[in-house]
VEXDREN-2710 file (C-alpha; in Angstrom, 1 decimal):
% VEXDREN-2710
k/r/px/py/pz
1/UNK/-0.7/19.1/31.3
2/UNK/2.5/19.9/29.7
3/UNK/3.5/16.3/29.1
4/UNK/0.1/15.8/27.5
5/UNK/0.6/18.7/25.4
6/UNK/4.6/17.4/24.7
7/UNK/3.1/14.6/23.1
8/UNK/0.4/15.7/21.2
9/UNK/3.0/17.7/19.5
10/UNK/5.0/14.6/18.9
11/UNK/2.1/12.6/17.7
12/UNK/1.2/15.2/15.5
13/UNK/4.4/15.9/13.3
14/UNK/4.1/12.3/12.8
15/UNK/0.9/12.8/11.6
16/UNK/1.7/15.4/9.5
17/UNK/5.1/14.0/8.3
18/UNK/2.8/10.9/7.2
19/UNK/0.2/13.1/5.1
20/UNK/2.7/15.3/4.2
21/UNK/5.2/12.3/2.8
22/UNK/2.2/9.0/3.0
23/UNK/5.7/6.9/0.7
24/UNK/7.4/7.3/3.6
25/UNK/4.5/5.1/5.9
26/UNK/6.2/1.5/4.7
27/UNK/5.4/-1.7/7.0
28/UNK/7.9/-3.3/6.8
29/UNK/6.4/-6.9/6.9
30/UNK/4.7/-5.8/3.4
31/UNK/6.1/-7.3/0.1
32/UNK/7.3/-4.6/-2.5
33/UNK/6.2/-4.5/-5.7
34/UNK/6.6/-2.7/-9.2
35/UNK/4.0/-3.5/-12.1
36/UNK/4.7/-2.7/-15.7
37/UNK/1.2/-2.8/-18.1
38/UNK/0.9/-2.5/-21.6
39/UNK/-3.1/-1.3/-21.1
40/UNK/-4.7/-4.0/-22.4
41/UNK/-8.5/-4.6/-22.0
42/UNK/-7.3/-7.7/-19.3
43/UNK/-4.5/-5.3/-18.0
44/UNK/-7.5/-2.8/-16.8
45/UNK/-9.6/-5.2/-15.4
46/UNK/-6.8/-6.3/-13.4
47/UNK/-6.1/-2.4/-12.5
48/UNK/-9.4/-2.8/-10.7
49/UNK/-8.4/-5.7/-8.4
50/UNK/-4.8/-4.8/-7.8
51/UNK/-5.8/-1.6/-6.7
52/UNK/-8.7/-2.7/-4.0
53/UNK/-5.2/-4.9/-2.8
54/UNK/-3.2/-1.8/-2.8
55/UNK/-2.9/-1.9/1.5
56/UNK/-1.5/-5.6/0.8
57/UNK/1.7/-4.3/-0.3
58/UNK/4.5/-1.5/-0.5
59/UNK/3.9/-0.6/-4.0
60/UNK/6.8/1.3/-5.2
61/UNK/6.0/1.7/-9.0
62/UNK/3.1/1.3/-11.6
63/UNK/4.6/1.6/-15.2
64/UNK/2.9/1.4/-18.6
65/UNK/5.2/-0.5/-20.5
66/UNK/4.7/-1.8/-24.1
67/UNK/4.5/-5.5/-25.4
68/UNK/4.0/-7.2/-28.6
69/UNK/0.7/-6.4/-28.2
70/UNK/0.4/-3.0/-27.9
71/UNK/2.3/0.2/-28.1
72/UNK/1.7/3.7/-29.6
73/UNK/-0.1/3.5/-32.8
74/UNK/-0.7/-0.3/-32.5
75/UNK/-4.0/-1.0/-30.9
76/UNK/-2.7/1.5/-27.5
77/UNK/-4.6/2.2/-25.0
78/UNK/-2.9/5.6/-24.7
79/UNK/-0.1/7.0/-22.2
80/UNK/-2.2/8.1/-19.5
81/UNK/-4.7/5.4/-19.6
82/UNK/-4.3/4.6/-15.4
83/UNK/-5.6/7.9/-14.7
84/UNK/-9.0/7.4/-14.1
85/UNK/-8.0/4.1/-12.1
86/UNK/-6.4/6.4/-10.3
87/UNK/-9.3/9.2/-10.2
88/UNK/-11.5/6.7/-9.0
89/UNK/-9.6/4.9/-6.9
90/UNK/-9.1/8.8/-5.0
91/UNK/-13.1/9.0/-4.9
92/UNK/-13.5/5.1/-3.0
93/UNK/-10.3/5.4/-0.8
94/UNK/-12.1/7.1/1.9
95/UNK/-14.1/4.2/2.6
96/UNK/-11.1/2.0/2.0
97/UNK/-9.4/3.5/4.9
98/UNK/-12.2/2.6/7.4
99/UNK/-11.3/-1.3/6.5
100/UNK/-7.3/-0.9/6.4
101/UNK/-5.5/2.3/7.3
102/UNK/-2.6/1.4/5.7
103/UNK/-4.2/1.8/1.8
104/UNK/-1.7/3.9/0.3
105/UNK/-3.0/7.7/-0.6
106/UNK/-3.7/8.4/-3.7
107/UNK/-1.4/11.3/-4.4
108/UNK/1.5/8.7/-3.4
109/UNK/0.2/6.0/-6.2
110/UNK/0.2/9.1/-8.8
111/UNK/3.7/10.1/-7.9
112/UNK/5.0/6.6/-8.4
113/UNK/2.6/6.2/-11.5
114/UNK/4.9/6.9/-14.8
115/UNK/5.2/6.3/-18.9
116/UNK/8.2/3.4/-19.6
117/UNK/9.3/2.4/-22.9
118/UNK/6.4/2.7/-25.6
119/UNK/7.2/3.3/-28.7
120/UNK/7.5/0.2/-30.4
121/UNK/7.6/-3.7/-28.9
122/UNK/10.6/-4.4/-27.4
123/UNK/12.3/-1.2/-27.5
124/UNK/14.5/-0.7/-24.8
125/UNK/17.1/2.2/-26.0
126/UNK/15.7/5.2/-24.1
127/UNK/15.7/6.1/-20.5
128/UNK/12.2/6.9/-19.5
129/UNK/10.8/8.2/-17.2
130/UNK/9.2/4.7/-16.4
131/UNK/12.8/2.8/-16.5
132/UNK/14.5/5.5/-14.8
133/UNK/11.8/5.6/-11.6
134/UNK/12.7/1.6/-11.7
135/UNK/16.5/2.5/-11.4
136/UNK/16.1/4.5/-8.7
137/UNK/14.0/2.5/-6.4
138/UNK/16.1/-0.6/-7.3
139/UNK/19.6/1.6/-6.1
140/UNK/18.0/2.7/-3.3
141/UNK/20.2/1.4/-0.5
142/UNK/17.4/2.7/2.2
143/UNK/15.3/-0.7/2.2
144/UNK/17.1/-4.1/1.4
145/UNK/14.0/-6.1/1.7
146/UNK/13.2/-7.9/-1.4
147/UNK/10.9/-6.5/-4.4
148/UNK/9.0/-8.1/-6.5
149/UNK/8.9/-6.9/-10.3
150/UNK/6.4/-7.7/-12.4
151/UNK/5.6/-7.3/-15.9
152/UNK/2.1/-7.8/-16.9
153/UNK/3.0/-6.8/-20.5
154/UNK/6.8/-7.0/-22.7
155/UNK/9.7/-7.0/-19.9
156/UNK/11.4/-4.1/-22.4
157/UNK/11.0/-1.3/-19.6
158/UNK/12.4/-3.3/-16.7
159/UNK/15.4/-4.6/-19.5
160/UNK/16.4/-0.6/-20.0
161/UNK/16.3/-0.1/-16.2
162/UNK/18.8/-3.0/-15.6
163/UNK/20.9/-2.0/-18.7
164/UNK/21.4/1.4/-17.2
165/UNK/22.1/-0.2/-14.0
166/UNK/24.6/-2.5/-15.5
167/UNK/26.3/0.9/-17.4
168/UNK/25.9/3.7/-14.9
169/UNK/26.5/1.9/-12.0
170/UNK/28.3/-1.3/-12.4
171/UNK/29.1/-2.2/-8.9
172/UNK/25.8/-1.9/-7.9
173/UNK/24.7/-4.9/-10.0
174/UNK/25.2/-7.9/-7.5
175/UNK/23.1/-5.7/-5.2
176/UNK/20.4/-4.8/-6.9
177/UNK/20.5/-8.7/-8.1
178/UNK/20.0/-9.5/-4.9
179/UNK/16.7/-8.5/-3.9
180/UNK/15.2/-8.7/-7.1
181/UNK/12.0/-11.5/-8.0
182/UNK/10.2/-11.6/-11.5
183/UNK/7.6/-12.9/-12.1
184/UNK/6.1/-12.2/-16.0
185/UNK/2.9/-13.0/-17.8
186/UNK/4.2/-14.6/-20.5
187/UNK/8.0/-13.1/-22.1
188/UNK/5.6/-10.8/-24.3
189/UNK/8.9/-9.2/-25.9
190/UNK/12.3/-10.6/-26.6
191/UNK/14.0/-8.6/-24.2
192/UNK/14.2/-11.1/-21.1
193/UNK/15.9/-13.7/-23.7
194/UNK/18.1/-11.2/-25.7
195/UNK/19.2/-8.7/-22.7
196/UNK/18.0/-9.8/-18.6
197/UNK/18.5/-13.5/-19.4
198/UNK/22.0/-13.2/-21.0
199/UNK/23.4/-10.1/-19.2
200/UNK/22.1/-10.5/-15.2
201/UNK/21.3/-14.6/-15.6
202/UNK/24.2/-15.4/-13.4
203/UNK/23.0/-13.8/-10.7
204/UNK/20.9/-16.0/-10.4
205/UNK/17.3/-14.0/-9.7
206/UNK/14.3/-15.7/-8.8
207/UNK/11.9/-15.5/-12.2
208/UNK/8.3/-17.2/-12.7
209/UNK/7.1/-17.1/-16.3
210/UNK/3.6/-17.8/-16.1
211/UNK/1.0/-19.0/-18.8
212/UNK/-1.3/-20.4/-16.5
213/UNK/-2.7/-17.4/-16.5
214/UNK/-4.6/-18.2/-19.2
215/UNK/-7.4/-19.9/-16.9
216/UNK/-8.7/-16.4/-16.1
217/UNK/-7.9/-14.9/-19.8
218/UNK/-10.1/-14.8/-22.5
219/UNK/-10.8/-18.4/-22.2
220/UNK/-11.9/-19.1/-19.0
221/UNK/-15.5/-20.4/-20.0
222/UNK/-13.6/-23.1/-21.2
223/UNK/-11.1/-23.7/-18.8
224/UNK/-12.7/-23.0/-15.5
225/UNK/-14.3/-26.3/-13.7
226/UNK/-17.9/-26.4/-13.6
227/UNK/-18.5/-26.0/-9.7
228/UNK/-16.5/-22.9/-10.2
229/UNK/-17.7/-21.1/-13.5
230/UNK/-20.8/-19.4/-11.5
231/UNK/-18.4/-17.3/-9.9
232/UNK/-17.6/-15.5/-13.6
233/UNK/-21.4/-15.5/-15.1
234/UNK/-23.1/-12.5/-15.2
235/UNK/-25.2/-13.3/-12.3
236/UNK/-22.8/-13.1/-9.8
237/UNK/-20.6/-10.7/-11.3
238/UNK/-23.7/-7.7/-11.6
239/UNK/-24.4/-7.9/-8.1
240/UNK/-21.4/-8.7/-6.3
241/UNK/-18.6/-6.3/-8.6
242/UNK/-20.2/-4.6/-11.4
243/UNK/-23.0/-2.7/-10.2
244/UNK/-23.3/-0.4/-6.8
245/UNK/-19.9/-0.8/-5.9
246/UNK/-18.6/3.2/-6.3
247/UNK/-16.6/4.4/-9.2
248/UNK/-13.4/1.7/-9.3
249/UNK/-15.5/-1.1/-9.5
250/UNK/-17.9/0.8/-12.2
251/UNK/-14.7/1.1/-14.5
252/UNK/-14.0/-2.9/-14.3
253/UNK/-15.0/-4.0/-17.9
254/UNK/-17.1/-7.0/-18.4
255/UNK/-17.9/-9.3/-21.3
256/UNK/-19.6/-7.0/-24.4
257/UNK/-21.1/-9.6/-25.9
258/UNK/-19.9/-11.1/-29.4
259/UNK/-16.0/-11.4/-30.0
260/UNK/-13.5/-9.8/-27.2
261/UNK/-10.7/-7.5/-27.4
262/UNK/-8.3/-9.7/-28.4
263/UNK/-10.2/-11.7/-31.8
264/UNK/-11.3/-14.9/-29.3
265/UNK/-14.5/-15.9/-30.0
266/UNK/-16.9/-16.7/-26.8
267/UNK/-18.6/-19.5/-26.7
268/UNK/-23.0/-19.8/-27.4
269/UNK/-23.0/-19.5/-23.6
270/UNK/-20.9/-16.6/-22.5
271/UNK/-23.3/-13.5/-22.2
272/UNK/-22.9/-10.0/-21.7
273/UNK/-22.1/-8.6/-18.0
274/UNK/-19.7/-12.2/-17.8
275/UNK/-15.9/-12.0/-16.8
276/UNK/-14.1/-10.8/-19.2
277/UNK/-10.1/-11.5/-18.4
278/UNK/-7.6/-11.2/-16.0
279/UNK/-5.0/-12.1/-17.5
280/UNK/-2.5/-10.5/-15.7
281/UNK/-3.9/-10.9/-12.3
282/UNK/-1.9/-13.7/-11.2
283/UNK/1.5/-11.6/-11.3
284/UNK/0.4/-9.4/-8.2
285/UNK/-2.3/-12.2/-6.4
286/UNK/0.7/-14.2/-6.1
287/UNK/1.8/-11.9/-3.8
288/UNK/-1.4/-11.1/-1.7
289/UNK/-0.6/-13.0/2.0
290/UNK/-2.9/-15.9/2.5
291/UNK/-1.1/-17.9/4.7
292/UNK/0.3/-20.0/2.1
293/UNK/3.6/-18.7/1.8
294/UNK/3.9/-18.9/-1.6
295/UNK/6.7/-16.0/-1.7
296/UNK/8.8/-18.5/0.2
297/UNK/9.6/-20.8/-3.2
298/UNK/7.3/-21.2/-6.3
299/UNK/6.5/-24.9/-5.7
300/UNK/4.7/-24.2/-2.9
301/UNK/1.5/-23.1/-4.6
302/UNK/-0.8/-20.7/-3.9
303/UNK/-4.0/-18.2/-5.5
304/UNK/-1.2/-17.3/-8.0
305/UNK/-0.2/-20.6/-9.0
306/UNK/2.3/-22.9/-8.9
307/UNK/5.6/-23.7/-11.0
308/UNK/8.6/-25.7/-11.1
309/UNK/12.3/-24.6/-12.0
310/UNK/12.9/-25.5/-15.6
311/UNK/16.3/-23.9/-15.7
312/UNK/18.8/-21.6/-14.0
313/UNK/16.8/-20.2/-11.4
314/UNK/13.5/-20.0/-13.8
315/UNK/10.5/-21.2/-13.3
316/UNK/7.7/-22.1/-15.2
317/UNK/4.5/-24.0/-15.1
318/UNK/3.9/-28.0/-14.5
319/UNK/3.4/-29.4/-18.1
320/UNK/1.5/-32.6/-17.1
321/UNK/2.8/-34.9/-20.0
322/UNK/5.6/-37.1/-19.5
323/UNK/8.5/-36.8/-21.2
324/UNK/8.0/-33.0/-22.3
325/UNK/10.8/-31.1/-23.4
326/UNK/10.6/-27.4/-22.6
327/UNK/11.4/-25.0/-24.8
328/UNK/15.2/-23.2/-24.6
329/UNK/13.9/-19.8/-25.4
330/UNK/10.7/-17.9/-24.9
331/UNK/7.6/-19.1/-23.1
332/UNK/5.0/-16.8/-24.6
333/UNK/1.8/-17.6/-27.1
334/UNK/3.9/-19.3/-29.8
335/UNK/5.3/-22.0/-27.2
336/UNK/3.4/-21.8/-23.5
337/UNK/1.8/-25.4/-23.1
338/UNK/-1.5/-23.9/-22.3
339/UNK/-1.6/-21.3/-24.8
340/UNK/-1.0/-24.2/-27.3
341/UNK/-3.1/-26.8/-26.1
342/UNK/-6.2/-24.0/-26.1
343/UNK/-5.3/-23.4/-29.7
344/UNK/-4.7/-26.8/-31.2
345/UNK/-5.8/-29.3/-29.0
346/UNK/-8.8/-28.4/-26.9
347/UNK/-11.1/-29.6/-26.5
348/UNK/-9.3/-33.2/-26.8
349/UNK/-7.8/-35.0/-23.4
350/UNK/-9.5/-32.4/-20.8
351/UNK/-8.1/-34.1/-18.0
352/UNK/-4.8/-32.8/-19.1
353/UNK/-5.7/-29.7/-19.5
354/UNK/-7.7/-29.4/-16.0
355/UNK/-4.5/-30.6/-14.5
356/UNK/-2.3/-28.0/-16.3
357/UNK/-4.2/-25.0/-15.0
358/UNK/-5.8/-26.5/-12.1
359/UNK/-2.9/-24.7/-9.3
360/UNK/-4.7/-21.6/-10.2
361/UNK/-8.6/-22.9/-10.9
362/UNK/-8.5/-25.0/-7.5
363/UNK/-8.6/-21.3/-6.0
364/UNK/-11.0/-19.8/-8.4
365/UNK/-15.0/-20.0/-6.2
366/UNK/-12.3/-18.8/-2.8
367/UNK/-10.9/-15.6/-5.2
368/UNK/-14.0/-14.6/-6.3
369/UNK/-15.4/-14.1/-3.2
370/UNK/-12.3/-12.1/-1.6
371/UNK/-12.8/-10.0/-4.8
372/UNK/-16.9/-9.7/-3.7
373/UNK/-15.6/-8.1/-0.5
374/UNK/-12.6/-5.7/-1.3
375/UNK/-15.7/-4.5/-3.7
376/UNK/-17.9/-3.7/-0.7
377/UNK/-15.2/-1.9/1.2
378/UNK/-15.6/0.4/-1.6
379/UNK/-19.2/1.4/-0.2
380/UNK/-20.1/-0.2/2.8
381/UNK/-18.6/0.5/6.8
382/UNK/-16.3/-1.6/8.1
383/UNK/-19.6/-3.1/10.4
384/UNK/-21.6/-3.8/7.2
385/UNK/-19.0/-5.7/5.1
386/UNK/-16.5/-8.5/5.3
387/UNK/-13.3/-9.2/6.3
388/UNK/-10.8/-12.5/6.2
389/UNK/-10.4/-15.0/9.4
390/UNK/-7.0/-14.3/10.5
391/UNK/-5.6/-18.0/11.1
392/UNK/-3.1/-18.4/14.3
393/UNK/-1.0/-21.7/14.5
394/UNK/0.5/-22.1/18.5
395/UNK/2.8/-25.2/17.6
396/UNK/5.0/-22.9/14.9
397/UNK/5.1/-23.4/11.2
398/UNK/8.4/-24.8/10.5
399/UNK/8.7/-28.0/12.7
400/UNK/11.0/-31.2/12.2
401/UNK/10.3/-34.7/13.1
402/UNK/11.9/-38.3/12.7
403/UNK/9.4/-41.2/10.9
404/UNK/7.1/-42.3/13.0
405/UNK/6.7/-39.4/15.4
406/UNK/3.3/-37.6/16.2
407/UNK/2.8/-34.1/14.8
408/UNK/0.0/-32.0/16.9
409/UNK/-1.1/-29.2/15.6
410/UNK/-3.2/-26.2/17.2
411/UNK/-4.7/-23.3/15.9
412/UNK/-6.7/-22.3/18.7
413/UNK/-5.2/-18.7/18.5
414/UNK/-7.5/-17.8/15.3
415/UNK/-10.2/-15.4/15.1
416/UNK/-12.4/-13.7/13.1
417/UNK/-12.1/-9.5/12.8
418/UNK/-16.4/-9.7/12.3
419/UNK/-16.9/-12.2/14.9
420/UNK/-18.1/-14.3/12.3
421/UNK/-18.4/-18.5/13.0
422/UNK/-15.1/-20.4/11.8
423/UNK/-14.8/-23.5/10.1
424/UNK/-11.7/-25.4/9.9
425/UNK/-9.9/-28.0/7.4
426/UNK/-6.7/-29.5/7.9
427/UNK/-5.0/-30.5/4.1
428/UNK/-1.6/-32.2/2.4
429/UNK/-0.7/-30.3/0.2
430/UNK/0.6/-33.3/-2.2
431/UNK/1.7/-31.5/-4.7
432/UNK/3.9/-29.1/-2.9
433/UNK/5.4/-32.1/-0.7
434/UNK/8.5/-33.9/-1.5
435/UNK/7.8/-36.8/0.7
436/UNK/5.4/-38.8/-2.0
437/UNK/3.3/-40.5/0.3
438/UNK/0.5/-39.6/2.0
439/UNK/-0.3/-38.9/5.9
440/UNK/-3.6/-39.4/7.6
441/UNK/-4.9/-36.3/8.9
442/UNK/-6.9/-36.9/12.5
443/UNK/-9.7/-34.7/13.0
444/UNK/-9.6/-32.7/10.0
445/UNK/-12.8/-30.5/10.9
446/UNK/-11.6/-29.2/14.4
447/UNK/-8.9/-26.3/16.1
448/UNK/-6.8/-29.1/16.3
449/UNK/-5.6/-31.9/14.9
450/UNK/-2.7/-34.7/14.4
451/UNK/-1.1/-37.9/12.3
452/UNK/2.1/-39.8/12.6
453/UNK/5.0/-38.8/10.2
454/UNK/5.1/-42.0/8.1
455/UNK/8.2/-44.6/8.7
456/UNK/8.7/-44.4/5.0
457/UNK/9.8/-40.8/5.1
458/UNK/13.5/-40.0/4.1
459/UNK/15.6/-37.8/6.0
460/UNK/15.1/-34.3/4.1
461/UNK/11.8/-35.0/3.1
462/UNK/9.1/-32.5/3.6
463/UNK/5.7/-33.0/4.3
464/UNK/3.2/-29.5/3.9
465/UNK/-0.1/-29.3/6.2
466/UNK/-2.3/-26.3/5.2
467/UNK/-5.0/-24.9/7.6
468/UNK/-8.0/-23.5/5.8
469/UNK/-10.3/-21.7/8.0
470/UNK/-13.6/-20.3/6.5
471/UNK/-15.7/-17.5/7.9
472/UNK/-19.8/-17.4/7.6
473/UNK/-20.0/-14.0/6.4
474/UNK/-21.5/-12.8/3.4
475/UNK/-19.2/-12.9/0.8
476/UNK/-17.9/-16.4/2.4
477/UNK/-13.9/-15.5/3.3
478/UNK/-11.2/-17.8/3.7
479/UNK/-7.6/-18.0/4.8
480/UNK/-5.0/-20.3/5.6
481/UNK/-1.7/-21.1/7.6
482/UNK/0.7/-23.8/5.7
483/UNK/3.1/-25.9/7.9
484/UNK/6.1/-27.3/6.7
485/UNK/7.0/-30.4/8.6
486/UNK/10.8/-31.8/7.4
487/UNK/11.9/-35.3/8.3
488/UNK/15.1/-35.4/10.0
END
């Protein structure tokens, strides 16, 4: 009996050290993230999502941050404008934790939940508490693991934390360099081009600049394919987001009707209750793990997109006309491809544009329906709702072969958390490959399947098989497990 009672003592201080300190329960397999927001009506929407992803991740900051959209006094959404995110998120998080223990508490997100640099666009001269909280988790010499900075509004916030990095604590730089990834929704200041581009560009940091985005902005009516576009009309968004699914999901803000926040007029046949925008969405479902190892490098592709390195060690999106020159400075509204051909070309030469956004529509019907069912685990028990195939791969996914040689591949291991029925597809991934032919998948319905490395593959060249497994449940869930097969 005493041992029993030794470690029921033990097990509880680590209870209570976890409720007690819930920043301190990382995993350490978890990506870490910071978000910077300047509030915007798209920004809040995405609030919604994010934060039914919140056990996806060690977040480790949520910053409102200004842009050359908003600040204080111009069209602001106000300092505190995440608290009743927040608020409601504390009210559904009880029935979060019956689907994933490891949702962060809520009084954890509130203490990492603080006001950056706001006064004006770009303005980058104070230390706030918002650029100061970003210093301090960046120093932080505790966890080494990288962490994935993101600005959903103007980079000026992130800039001052790096520029008191760079002043207070100069031989800390190179470090902090180190595990540091951008990844920005457009360059909606000047700051990454006048202060992080100049001043920490040599160290080389992994940065996507993204205007893809735009295919789930205020646009997407227009942009979104047509087998896709139910899954932003008002009569799949009332029943499966906007209605009955607890206080977060109540707060996500849908088309009003007539023109939008941001002056774009909607189209005869977008109605009230429709999508609205996510415009900064893709910054953080980038990071949600799928199985397609998108983290790994940014031309792999995945929910968030994909890009190509434009410069240093930038990377931006896939313009899809020969012969384009992109520009040397920003890549924001004035210069983004898509932003431009929405403006002044649309709706002239489609197929380009479909091309252009397609790495994030191609998800679109697939997102949707993992969004349906982080809304029901708002409301329902863990028995009642949904949850994602978890896809196993027994061969390894890294392998090397010479031309010629047959590639078996198993996935026998994966299952289903519901017990739902699986379905399987085996895929290249063309775009991601840098071998430019193609392979011919065998038995591209079943657990497992093969095809011969072609004889015209060049040493080096790699070749990417995804594994897409569908459940049957209700919202229909799917995940995958890329394979990267390099020719030796």
């Amino acid at each position: 009996m005493k041992y029993h009672l030794k470690y029921f003592l033990f097990f509880n201080v680590i209870l209570n050290t976890y409720l007690l300190f819930p920043q301190s329960n990382k995993i350490i397999d978890k990506t870490r993230v910071i978000i910077t927001s300047d509030g915007e009506i798209d920004d809040e929407c995405s609030m919604v999502r994010f934060l039914l992803y919140a056990n996806e991740w060690d977040i480790e900051g949520i910053i409102t941050s200004s842009s050359q959209y908003h600040w204080q006094g111009h069209k602001w959404a106000g300092d505190d404008w995440i608290d009743p995110y927040l608020k409601a998120y504390t009210e559904v998080y009880p029935n979060l934790i019956k689907h994933d223990k490891t949702y962060p508490a809520p009084a954890y997100l509130k203490s990492i939940n603080f006001l950056g640099n706001v006064e004006s666009e770009g303005e980058m001269e104070k230390v706030t508490a918002g650029s100061q909280h970003i210093v301090n988790v960046l120093l932080d010499e505790s966890d080494n693991r990288p962490i994935w900075v993101q600005a959903w509004g103007g980079t000026n916030t992130i800039a001052k934390a790096l520029k008191t990095i760079e002043e207070e604590y100069p031989n800390k730089i190179a470090y902090v360099a180190n595990k540091l990834r951008f990844f920005f929704i457009w360059e909606q200041d000047n700051t990454y081009q006048t202060y992080i581009r100049p001043h920490w560009g040599k160290y080389n940091i992994q940065t996507i600049i993204c205007d893809q985005f735009w295919a789930v902005a205020y646009q997407w009516d227009k942009i979104m394919p047509e087998n896709k576009i139910s899954y932003f009309k008002n009569d799949w968004m009332t029943p499966n987001i906007l209605e009955n699914h607890g206080p977060l999901c109540s707060l996500y803000e849908a088309y009003k009707g007539g023109d939008d926040n941001e002056g774009f007029r909607a189209e005869n046949h977008k109605k009230k209750g429709d999508f609205r925008s996510e415009g900064d969405s893709p910054a953080f479902i980038y990071t949600i793990p799928t199985g397609l190892r998108s983290l790994e490098s940014p031309d792999y592709g995945g929910w968030g997109g994909r890009y190509v390195k434009v410069r240093e060690n930038t990377w931006l999106d896939q313009v899809p006309e020969d012969n384009y020159t992109y520009p040397e400075g920003r890549w924001y509204t004035s210069t983004a491809w898509g932003r431009q051909y929405m403006k002044n070309i649309y709706p002239k030469n489609q197929d380009l544009m479909n091309t252009y956004f397609k790495p994030i529509t191609r998800w679109a019907d697939v997102l949707q329906n993992d969004f349906a069912a982080r809304a029901d685990w708002c409301v329902k028990s863990y028995d009642e709702a949904n949850h994602a195939p978890i896809v196993k791969i027994k061969n390894g996914i890294d392998l090397t072969a010479k031309p010629g040689d047959k590639i078996k591949l198993n996935s026998k291991g994966t299952y289903d958390p519901d017990g739902n029925k699986l379905s399987y597809s085996w895929w290249q991934f063309k775009e991601a490959d840098s071998y430019s032919g193609e392979i011919q998948i065998l038995n591209t319905n079943d657990q497992t399947t093969k095809f011969v490395v072609p004889k015209d593959a060049k040493k080096g060249d790699t070749i990417h098989v995804i594994c897409e497994v569908k459940d049957d449940g209700t919202p229909q869930l799917t995940r995958y497990q890329r394979i990267i097969i390099t020719v030796k």
